[in-house]
PDB file as gemmi writes it, atoms N, CA and C in Angstrom:
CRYST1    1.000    1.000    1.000  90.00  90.00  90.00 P 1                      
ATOM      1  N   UNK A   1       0.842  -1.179   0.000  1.00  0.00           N  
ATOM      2  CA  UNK A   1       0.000   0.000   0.000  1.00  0.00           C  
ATOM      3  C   UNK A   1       0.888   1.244   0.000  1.00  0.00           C  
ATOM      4  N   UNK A   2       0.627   2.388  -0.662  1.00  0.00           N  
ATOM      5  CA  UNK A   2       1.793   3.746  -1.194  1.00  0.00           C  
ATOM      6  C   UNK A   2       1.400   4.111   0.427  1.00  0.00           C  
ATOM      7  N   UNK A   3       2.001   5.013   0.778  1.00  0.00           N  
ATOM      8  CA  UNK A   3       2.035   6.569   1.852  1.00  0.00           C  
ATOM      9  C   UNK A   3       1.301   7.443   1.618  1.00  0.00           C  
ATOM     10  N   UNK A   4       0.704   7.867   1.634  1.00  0.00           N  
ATOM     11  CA  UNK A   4       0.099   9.074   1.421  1.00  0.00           C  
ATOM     12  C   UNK A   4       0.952   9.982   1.719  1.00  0.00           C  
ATOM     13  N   UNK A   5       1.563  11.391   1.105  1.00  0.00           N  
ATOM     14  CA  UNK A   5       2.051  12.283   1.027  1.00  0.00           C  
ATOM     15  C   UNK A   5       1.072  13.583   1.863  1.00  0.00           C  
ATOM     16  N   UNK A   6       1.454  14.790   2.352  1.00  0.00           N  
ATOM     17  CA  UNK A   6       1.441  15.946   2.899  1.00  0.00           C  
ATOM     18  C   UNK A   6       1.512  16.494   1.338  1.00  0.00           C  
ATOM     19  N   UNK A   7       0.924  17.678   0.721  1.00  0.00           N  
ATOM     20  CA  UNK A   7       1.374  18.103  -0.498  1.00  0.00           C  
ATOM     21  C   UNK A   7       2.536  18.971  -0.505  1.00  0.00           C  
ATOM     22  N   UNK A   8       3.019  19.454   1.156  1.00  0.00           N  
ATOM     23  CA  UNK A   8       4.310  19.431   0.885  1.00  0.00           C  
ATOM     24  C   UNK A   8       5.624  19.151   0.598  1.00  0.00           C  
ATOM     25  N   UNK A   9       5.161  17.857   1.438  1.00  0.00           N  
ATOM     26  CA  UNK A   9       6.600  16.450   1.198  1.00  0.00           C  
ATOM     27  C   UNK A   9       6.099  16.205  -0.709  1.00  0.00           C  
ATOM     28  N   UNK A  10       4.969  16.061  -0.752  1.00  0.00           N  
ATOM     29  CA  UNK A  10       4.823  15.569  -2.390  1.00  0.00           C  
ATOM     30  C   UNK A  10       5.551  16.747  -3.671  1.00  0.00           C  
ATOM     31  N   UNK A  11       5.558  18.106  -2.797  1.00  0.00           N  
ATOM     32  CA  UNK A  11       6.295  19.162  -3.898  1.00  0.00           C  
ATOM     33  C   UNK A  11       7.512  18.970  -4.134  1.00  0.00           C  
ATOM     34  N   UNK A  12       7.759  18.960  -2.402  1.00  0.00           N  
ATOM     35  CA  UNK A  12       9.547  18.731  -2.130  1.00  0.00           C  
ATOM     36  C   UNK A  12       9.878  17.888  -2.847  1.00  0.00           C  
ATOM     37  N   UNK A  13       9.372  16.405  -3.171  1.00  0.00           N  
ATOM     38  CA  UNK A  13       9.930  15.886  -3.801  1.00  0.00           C  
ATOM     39  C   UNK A  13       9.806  15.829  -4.991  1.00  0.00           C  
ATOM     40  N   UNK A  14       9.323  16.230  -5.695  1.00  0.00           N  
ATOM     41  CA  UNK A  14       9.247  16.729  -6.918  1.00  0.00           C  
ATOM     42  C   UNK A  14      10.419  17.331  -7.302  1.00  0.00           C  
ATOM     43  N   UNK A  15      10.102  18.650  -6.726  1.00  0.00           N  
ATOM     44  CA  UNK A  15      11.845  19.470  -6.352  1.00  0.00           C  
ATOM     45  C   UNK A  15      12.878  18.857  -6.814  1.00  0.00           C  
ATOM     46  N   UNK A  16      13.173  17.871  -5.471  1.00  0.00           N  
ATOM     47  CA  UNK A  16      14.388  17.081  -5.147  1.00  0.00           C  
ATOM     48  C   UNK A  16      15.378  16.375  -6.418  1.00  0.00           C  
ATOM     49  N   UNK A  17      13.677  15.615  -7.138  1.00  0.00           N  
ATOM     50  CA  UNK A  17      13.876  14.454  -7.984  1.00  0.00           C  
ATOM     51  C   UNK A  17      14.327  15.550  -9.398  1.00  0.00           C  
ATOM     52  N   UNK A  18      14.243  16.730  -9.145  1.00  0.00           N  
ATOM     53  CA  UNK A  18      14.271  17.178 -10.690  1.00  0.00           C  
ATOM     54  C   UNK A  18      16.002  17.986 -10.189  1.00  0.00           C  
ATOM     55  N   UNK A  19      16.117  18.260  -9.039  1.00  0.00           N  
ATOM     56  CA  UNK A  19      17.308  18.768  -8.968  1.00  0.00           C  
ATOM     57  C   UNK A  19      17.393  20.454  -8.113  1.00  0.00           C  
ATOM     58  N   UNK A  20      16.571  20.456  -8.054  1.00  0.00           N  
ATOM     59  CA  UNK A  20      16.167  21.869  -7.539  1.00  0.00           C  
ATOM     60  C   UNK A  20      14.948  22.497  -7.924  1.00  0.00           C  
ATOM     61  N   UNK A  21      14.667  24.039  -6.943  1.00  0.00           N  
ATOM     62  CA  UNK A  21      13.497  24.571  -7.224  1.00  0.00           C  
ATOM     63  C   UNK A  21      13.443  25.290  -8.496  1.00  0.00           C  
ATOM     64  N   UNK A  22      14.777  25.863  -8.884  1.00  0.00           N  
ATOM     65  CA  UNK A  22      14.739  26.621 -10.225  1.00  0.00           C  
ATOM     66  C   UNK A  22      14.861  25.313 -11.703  1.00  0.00           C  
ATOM     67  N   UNK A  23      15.235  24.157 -11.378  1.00  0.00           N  
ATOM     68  CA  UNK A  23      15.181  23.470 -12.312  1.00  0.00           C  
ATOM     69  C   UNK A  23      13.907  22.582 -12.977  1.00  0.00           C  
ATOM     70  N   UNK A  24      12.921  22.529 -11.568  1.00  0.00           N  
ATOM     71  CA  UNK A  24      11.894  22.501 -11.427  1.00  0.00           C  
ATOM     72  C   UNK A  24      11.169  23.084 -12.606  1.00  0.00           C  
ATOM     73  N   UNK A  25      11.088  24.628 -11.918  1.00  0.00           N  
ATOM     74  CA  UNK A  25      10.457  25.764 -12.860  1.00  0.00           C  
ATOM     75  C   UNK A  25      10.699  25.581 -14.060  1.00  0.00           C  
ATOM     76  N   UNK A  26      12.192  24.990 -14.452  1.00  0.00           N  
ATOM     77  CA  UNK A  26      12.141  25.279 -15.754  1.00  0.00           C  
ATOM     78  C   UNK A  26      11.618  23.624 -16.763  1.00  0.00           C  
ATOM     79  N   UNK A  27      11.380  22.648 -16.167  1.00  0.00           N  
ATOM     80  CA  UNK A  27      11.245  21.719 -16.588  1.00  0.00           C  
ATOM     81  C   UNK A  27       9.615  21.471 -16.654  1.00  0.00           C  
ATOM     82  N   UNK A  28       8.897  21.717 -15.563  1.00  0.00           N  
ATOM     83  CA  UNK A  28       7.268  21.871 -15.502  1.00  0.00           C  
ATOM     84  C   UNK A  28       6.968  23.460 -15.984  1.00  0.00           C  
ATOM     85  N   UNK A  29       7.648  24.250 -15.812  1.00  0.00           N  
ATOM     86  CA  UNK A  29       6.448  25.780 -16.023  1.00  0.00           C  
ATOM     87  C   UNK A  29       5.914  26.134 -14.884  1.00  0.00           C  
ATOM     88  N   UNK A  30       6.332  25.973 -13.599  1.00  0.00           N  
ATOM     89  CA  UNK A  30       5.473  26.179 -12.315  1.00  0.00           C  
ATOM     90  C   UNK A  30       6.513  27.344 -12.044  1.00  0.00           C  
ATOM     91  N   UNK A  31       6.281  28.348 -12.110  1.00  0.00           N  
ATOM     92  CA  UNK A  31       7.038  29.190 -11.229  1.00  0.00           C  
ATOM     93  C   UNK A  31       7.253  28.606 -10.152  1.00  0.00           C  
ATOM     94  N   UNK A  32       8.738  29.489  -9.559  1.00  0.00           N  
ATOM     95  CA  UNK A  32       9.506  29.022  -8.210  1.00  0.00           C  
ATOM     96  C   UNK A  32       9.259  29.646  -7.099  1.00  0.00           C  
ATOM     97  N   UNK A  33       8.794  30.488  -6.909  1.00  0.00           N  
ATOM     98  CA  UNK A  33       7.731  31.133  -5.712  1.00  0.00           C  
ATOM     99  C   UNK A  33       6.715  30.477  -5.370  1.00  0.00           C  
ATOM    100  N   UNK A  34       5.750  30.044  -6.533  1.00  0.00           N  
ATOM    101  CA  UNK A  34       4.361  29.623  -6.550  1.00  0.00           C  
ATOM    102  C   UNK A  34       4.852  28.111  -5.918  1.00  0.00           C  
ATOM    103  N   UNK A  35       6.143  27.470  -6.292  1.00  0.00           N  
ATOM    104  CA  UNK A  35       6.342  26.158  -5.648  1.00  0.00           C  
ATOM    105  C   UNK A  35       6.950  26.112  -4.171  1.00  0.00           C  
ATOM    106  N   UNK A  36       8.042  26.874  -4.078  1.00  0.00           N  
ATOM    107  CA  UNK A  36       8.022  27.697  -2.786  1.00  0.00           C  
ATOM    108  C   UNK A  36       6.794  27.471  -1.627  1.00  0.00           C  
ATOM    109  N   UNK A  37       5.609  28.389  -2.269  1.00  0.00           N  
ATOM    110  CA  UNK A  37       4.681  28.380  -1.031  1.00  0.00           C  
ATOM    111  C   UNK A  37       4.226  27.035  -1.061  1.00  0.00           C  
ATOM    112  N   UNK A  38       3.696  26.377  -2.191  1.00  0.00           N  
ATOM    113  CA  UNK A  38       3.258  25.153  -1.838  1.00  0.00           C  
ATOM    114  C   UNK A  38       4.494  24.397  -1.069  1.00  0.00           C  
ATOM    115  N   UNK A  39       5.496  24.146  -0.942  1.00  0.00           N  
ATOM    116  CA  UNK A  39       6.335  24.037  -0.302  1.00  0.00           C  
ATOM    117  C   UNK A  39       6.146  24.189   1.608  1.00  0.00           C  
ATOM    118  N   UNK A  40       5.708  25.649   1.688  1.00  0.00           N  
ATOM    119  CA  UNK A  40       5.611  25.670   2.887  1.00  0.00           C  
ATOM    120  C   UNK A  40       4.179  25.934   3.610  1.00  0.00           C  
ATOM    121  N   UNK A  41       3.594  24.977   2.710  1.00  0.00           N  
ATOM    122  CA  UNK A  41       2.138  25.428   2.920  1.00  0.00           C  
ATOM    123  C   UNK A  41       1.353  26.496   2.583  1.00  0.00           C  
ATOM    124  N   UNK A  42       1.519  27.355   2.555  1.00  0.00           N  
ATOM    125  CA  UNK A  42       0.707  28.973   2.185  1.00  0.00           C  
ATOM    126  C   UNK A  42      -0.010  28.537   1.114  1.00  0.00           C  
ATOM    127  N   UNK A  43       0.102  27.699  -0.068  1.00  0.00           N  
ATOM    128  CA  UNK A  43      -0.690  27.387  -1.101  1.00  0.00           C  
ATOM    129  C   UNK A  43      -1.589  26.482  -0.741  1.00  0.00           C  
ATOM    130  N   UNK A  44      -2.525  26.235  -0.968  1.00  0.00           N  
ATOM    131  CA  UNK A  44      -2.256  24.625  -0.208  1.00  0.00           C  
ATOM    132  C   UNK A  44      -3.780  24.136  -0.957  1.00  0.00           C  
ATOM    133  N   UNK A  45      -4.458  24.613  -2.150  1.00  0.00           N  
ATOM    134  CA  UNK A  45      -5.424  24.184  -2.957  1.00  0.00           C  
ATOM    135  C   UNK A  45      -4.835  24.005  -4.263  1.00  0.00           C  
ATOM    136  N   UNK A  46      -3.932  23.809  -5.028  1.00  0.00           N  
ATOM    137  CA  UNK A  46      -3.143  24.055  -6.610  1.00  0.00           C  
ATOM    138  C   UNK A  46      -3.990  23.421  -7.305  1.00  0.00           C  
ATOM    139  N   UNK A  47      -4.431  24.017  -8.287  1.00  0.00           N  
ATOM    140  CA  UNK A  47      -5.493  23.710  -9.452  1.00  0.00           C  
ATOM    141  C   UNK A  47      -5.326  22.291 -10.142  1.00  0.00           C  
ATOM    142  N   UNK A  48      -5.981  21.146 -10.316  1.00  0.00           N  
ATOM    143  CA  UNK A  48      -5.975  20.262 -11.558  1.00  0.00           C  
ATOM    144  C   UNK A  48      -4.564  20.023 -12.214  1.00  0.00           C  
ATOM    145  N   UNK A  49      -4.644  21.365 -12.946  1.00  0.00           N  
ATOM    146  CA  UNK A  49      -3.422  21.294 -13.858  1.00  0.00           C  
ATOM    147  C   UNK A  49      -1.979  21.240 -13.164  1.00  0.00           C  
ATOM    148  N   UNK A  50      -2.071  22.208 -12.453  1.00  0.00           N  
ATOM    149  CA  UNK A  50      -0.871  22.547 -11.453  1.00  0.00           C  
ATOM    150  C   UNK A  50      -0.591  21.106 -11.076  1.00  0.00           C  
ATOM    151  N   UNK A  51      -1.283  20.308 -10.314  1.00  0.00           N  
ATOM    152  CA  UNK A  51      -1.022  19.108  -9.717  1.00  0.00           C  
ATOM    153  C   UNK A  51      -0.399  18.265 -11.161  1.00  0.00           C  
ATOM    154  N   UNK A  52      -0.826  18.069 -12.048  1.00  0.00           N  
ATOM    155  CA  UNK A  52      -1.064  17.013 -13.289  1.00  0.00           C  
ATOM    156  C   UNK A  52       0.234  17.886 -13.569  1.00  0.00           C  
ATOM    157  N   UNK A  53       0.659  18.755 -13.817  1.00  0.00           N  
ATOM    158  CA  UNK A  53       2.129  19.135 -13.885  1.00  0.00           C  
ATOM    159  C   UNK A  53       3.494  18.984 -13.168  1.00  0.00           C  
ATOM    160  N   UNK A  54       2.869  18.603 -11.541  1.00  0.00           N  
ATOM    161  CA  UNK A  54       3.751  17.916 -10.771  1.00  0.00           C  
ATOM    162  C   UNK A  54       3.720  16.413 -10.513  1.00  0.00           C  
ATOM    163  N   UNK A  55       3.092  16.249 -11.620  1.00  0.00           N  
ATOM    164  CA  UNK A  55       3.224  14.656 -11.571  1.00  0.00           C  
ATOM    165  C   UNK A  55       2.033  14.450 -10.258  1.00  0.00           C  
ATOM    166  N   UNK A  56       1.267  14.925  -9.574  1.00  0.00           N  
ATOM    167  CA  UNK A  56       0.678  14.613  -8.354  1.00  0.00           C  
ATOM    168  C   UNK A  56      -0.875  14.522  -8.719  1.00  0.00           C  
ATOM    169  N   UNK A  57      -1.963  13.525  -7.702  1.00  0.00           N  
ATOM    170  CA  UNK A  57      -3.185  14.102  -8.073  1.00  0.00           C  
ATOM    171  C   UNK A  57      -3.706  13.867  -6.426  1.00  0.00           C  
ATOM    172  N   UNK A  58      -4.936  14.615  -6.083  1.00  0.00           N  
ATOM    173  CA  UNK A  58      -5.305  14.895  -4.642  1.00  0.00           C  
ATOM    174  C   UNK A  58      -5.869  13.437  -4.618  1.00  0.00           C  
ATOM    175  N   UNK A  59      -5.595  12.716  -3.436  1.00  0.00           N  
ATOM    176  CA  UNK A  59      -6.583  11.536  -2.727  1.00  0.00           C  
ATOM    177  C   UNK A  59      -7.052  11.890  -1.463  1.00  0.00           C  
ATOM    178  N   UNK A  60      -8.027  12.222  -1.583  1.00  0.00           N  
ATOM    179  CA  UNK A  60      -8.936  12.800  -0.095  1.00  0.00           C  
ATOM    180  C   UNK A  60      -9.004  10.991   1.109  1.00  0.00           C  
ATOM    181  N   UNK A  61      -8.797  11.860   2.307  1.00  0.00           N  
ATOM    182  CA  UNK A  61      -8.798  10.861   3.275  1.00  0.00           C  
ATOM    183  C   UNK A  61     -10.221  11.186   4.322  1.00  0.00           C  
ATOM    184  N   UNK A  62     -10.627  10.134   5.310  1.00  0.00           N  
ATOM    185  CA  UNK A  62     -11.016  10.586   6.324  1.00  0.00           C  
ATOM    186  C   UNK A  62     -11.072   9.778   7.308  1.00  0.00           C  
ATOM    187  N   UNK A  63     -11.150  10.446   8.676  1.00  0.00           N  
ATOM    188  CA  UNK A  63     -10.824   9.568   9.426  1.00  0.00           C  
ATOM    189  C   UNK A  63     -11.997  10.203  10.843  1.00  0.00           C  
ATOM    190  N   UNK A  64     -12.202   9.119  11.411  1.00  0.00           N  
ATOM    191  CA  UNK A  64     -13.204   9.458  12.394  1.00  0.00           C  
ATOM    192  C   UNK A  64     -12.338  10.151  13.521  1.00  0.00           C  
ATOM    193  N   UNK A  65     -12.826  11.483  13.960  1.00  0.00           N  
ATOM    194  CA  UNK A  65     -12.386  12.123  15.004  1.00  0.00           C  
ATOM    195  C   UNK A  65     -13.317  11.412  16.593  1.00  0.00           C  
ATOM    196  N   UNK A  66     -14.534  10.827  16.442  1.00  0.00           N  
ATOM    197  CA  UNK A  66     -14.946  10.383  17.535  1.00  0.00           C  
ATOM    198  C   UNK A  66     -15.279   9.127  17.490  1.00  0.00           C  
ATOM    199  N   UNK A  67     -15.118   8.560  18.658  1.00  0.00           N  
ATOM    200  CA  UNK A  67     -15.547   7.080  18.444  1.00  0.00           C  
ATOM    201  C   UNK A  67     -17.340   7.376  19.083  1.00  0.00           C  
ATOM    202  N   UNK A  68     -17.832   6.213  18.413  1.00  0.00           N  
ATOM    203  CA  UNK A  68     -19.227   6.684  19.124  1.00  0.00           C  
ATOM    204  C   UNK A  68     -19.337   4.980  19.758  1.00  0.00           C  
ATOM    205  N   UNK A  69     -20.690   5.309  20.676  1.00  0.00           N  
ATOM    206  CA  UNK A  69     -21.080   3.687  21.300  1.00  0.00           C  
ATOM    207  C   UNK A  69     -22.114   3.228  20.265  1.00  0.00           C  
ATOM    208  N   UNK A  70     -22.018   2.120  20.015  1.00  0.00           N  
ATOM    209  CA  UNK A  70     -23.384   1.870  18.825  1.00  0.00           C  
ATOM    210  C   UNK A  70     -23.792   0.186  19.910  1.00  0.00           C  
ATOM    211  N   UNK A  71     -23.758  -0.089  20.633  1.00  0.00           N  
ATOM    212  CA  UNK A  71     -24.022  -0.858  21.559  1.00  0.00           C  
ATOM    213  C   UNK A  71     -25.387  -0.648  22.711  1.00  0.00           C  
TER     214      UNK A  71                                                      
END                                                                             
């Protein structure tokens, strides 16, 4: 079963794997600011495309915050 990623660890590595943030930019078209914040969170909705350009796509989770009694 994969990890689920933070979409920051998922940018970073993006990043990483391409060599840097400016090499990044120049290989996807994502500006390096705009990856930056997603980086440190401040972005933290990136459009369809944006994602499909980082190689990434959203998998929504959920998880029960309460247990209830069903007994």
């Amino acid at each position: 079963m994969s990890r689920y990623l933070t979409l920051e660890e998922a940018v970073a590595k993006v990043v990483k794997d391409h060599g840097g943030i400016r090499a990044t930019e120049r290989a996807i078209g994502i500006d390096k600011s705009f990856l930056s914040r997603l980086m440190r969170g401040e972005k933290t909705n990136p459009s369809e495309e944006t994602l499909a350009k980082l190689g990434l796509r959203a998998v929504p989770r959920y998880e029960r915050i309460k247990e209830t009694d069903h007994g």
